[in-house]
N, C-alpha and C positions, 0 to 999 in steps of 0.2 A: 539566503535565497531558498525560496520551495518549492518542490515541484506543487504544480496544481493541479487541483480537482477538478476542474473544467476539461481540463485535457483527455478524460477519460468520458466523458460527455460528447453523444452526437452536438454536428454544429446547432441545426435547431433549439437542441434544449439551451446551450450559454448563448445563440441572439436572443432568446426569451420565446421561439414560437414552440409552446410548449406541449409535446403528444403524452398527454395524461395518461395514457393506458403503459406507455412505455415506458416512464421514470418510474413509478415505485418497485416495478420489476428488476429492471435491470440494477437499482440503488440496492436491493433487498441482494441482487447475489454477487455484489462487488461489495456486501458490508466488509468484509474478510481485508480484501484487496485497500481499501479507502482505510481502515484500522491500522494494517500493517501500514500504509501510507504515510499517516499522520505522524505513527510513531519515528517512523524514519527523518521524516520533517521534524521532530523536535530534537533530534542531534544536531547539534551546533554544526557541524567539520561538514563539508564535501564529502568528503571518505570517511566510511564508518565498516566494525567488525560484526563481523555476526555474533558476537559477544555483545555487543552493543545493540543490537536488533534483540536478544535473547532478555536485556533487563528490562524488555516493556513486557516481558512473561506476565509477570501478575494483573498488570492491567489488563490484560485480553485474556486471562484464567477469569478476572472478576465478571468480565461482559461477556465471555461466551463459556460457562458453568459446567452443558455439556461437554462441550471439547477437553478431554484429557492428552492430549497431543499438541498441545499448543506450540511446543519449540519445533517441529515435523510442521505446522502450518504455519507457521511463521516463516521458514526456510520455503515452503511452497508458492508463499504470495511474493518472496522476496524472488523464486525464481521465474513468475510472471510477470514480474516488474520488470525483471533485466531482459525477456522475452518481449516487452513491450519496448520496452526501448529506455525507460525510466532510470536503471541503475546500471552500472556495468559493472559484472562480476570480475575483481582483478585476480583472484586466485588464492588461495589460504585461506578464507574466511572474510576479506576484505572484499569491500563496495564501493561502488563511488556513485556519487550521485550527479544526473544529467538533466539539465535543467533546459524544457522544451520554451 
């Protein structure tokens, strides 16, 4: 099970009545957020380590070139996630995931 990207979306935009001006904005500074997402969604387990959040380094070193801090943003989008309600931090480096 994954969490989903719709969840992160006004209602508007997933019934489809769509305000143009406001999706590529908002899409544009949740790339961070929706990356770190995905990659979390392709751990198999419920609970996952930040060790495991850290082997999707190379793929978001390849898509975002600039960022030399990528393990420091990785840990940042994962602590917006569990700020959102998405993951919940159990302590030591482990995560679990909350499925809305």
């Amino acid at each position: 099970m994954n969490i989903l990207f719709e969840s992160f979306l006004p209602d508007s935009v997933v019934s489809g009545d769509i305000e143009v001006d406001f999706i590529p904005l908002e899409i544009e500074k949740k790339g961070w957020l929706f990356d770190v997402l995905d990659c979390v969604n392709e751990i198999p387990s419920s609970e996952f380590s930040l060790e495991e959040a850290y082997s999707f380094e190379g793929k978001l070193s390849a898509k975002y070139t600039d960022n030399h801090n990528v393990r420091a943003k990785i840990r940042q989008q994962l602590q917006i996630l569990r700020d959102k309600g998405y993951i919940e931090f159990l302590g030591r480096g482990q995560y679990k995931k909350i499925y809305k």
